[in-house]
N, C-alpha and C positions, 0 to 999 in steps of 0.2 A: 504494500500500500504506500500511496504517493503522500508524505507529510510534508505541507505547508510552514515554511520556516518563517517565511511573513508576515506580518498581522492582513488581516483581510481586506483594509480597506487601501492598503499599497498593492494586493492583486488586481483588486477594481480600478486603479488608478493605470496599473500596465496596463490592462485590459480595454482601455478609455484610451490611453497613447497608441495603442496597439491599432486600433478603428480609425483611430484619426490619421497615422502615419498611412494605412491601407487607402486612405479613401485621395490621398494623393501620390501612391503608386503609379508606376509607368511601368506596363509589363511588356515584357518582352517578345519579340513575334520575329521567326527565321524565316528569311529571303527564300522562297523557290527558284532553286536552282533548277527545277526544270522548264519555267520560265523563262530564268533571267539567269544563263549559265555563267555569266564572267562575274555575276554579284560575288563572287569569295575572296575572304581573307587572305593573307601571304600563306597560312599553311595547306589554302586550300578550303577550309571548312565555310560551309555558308554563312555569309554576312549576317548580323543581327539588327533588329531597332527597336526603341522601348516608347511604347503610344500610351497616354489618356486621353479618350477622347470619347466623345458623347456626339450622336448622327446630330444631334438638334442645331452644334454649336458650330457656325459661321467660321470661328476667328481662328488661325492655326500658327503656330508658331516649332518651328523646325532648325533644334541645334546639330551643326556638326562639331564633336569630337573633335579636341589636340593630340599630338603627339608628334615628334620631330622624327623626321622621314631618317633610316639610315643609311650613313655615308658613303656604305660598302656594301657588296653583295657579300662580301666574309661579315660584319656586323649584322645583316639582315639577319644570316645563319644562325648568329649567337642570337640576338633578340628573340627566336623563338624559342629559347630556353630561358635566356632574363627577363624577357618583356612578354609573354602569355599574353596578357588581352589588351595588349597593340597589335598583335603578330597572329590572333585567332576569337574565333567564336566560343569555344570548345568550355573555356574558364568564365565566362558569365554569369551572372547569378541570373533567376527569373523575372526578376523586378529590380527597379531601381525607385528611387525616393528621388525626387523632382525638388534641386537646388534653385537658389539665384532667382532668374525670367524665371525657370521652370518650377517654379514653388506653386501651391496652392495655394497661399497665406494672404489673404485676402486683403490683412496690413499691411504686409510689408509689398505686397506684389499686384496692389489694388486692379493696375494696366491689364493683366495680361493672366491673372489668375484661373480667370474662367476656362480661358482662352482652350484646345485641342494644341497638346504637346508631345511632340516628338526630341527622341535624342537618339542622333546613330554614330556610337563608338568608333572612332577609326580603330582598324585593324589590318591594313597594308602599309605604314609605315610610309606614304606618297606623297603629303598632303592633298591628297583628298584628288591628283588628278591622275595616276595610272591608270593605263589601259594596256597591260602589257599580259601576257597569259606566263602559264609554267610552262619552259625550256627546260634545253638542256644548259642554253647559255644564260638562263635566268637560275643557276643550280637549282631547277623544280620549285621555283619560286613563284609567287602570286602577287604582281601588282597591279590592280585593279579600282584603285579608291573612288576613278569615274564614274565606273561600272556600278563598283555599291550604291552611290546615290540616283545613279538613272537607276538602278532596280529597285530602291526604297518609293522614289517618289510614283512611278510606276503602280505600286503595289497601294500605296494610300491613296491615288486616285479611285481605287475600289472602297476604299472605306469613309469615303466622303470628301477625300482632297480636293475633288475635279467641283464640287461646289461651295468652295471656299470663297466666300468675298473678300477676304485678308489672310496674307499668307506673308510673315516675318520669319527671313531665311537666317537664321543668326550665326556667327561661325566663333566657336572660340582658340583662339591660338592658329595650331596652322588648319583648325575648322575655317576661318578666315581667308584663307588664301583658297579655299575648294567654295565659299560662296562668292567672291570676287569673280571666281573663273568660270562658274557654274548659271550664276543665280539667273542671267539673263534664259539662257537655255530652260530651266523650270520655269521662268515667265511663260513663253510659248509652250509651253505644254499646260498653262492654264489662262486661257487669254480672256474668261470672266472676271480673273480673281486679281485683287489687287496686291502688288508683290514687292516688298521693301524688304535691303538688307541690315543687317546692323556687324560689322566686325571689328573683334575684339582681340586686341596683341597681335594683330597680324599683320600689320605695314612694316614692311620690310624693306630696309634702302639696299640699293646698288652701291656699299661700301668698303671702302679697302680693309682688308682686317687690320685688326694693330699692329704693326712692324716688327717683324722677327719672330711671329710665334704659327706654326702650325695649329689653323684655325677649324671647328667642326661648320664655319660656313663657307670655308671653301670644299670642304668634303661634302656638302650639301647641295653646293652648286654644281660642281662634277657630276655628281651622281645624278642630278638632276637634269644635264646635257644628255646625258646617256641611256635613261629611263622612255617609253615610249607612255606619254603623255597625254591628255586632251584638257587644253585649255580656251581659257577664252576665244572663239572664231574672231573678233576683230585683231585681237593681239598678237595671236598665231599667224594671222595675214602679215599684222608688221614686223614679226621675228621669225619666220619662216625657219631659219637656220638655228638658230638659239632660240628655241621656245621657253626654257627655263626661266630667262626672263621675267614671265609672265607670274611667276611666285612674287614675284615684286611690286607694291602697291602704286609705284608712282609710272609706268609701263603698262598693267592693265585696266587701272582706269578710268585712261581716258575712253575706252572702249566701252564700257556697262554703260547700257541706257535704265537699268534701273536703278532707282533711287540708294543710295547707300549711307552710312551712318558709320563714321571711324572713330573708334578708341583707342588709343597708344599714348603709354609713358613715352616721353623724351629720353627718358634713362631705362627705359625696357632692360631689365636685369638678365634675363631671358637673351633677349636681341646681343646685348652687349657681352656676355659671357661668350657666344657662339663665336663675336667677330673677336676671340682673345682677349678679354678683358679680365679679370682675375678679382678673387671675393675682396680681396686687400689692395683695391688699386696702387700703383705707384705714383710718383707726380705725372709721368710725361702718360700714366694711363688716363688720371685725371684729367690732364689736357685734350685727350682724346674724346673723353667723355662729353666735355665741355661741345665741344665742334662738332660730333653725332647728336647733340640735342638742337643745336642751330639746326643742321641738316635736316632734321626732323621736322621743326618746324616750317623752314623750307619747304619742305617737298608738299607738305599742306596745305599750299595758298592757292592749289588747284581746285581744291575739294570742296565741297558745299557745307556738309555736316559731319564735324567731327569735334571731339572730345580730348584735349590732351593736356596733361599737367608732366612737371617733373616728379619722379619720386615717387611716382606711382604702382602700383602690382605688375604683372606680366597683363592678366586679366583680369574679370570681375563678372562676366554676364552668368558664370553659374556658382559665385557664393556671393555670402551675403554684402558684401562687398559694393555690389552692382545695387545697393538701396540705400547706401551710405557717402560713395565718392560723390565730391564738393566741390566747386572754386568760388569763392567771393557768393556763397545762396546762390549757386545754380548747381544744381544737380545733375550728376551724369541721368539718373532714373528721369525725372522730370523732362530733360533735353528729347531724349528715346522717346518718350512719351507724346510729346510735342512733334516730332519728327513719325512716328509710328498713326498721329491720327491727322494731320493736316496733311490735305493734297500737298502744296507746296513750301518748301520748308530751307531756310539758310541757316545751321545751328552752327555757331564757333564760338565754341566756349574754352579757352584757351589760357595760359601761363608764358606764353611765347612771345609777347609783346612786352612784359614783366624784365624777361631775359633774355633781348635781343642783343644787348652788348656782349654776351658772355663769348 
């Protein structure tokens, strides 16, 4: 017999947390592969994505998953024994619990709460644009991160996507760089529904790494020459040769006719570590630093709506974070919000003009 170590009304209390954590659940639902055969992970196993959503509700909001592409087909190899669910489907759990946008918390996430959410884990290590199948000269490898999301959206067109009147394609980290290159293409595949992106940590410049150090954003970019890709159709026309490119925010664009909405630290910890940067800068890494936040804000005087402070997270659109970040009472949440329900929209809310001398 099962004895109760607890008093009973802390059973009722889990049992009350228990109902409430369920009832904002995202369960989990596997790609047909006999559908959508290239939808698979690098080991192979079919792509996953985690849905709540209710037939009644209009408003759909769709994250892709981070994770940094690897640099080698020899790391790809080891990542599926260190990285599991970058690298496959197979280690999932059933459900996942809906952070950040995707919370149910009707406080903290008033916007977007109701809303029908999806989250699809990267698990090819691409960001988010292979198309390349397993070879022999791929060592039996799987990159497809294109593939997964033409088979995700595909597949929720069946469960009510296709009569969507709003549809927020959101990308976190290098999810960011697969809605950049993507999001116009799932326009046309819903051409009732009204389709805005929002990305987060994922502006990426065209910059030299720090001097003297073997950097994982030049293994990122190599690898990225060499990988068989699909990216944005206008950007791909202007880089023909070097598509890779196009993982870079200030490159592709000027191509998207859909609306977009950027979030980026000036000092991306994340960004900055890749191009060599070290947890303990040194002076002349500090100067570096100093000259990669210029460039940043630089490269933003193109864009319409974006968000950027120094000193900020990598991301924020899936913790709590994303109901918190501030400049001078404007809020990143607010900005999104303003940007997510007005046709037309000019948000810069910015720290850049603070530190143009720097």
């Amino acid at each position: 017999m099962l004895m109760l170590k607890t008093p009973i009304y802390t059973f009722i209390l889990f049992l009350a947390f228990t109902q409430s954590a369920i009832a904002s659940t995202l369960e989990k639902q596997v790609i047909d592969t006999t559908v959508n055969q290239q939808a698979v992970c690098m080991d192979g196993s079919p792509a996953v994505y985690f849905i709540n959503a209710e037939a009644t509700q209009k408003k759909w909001m769709i994250m892709l998953g981070g994770g940094v592409p690897c640099g080698t087909l020899e790391n790809c190899q080891q990542a599926l024994q260190t990285k599991k669910n970058m690298t496959s489907s197979l280690y999932r759990w059933d459900a996942m619990r809906g952070t950040g946008l995707l919370s149910d918390d009707e406080r903290n996430n008033p916007t977007f709460s109701a809303w029908n959410k999806v989250f699809i884990p990267q698990c090819s290590m691409d960001v988010w644009l292979g198309k390349q199948k397993a070879s022999q000269a791929s060592k039996g490898l799987s990159f497809q991160g294109s593939s997964i999301l033409h088979g995700v959206i595909q597949s929720l067109k069946h469960s009510g996507l296709d009569k969507a009147s709003t549809l927020i394609l959101v990308g976190n980290s290098a999810g960011g760089i697969g809605v950049m290159n993507h999001i116009d293409w799932v326009a046309s595949q819903l051409p009732k529904t009204k389709v805005k992106g929002i990305v987060d940590g994922s502006w990426i410049l065209d910059a030299q790494p720090f001097p003297s150090r073997s950097t994982m954003h030049q293994d990122i970019t190599k690898r990225l020459s060499t990988l068989e890709i699909q990216v944005d159709e206008g950007c791909a026309q202007t880089h023909p040769d070097d598509q890779w490119h196009c993982i870079m925010g200030a490159y592709v664009y000027p191509h998207i006719q859909s609306p977009l909405f950027i979030r980026i630290s000036q000092t991306d910890p994340v960004h900055l570590r890749r191009l060599g940067i070290s947890q303990h800068p040194s002076n002349q890494q500090r100067a570096y630093i100093q000259k990669h936040a210029t460039s940043v804000c630089q490269s933003l005087t193109s864009t319409n709506n974006f968000f950027s402070l120094r000193g900020t997270p990598h991301t924020v659109v899936k913790n709590k974070r994303a109901f918190s970040l501030s400049y001078q009472e404007q809020s990143f949440y607010d900005a999104i919000t303003q940007f997510v329900q007005k046709p037309k929209t000019s948000i810069k809310i910015t720290d850049c003009f603070a530190n143009k001398t720097n």
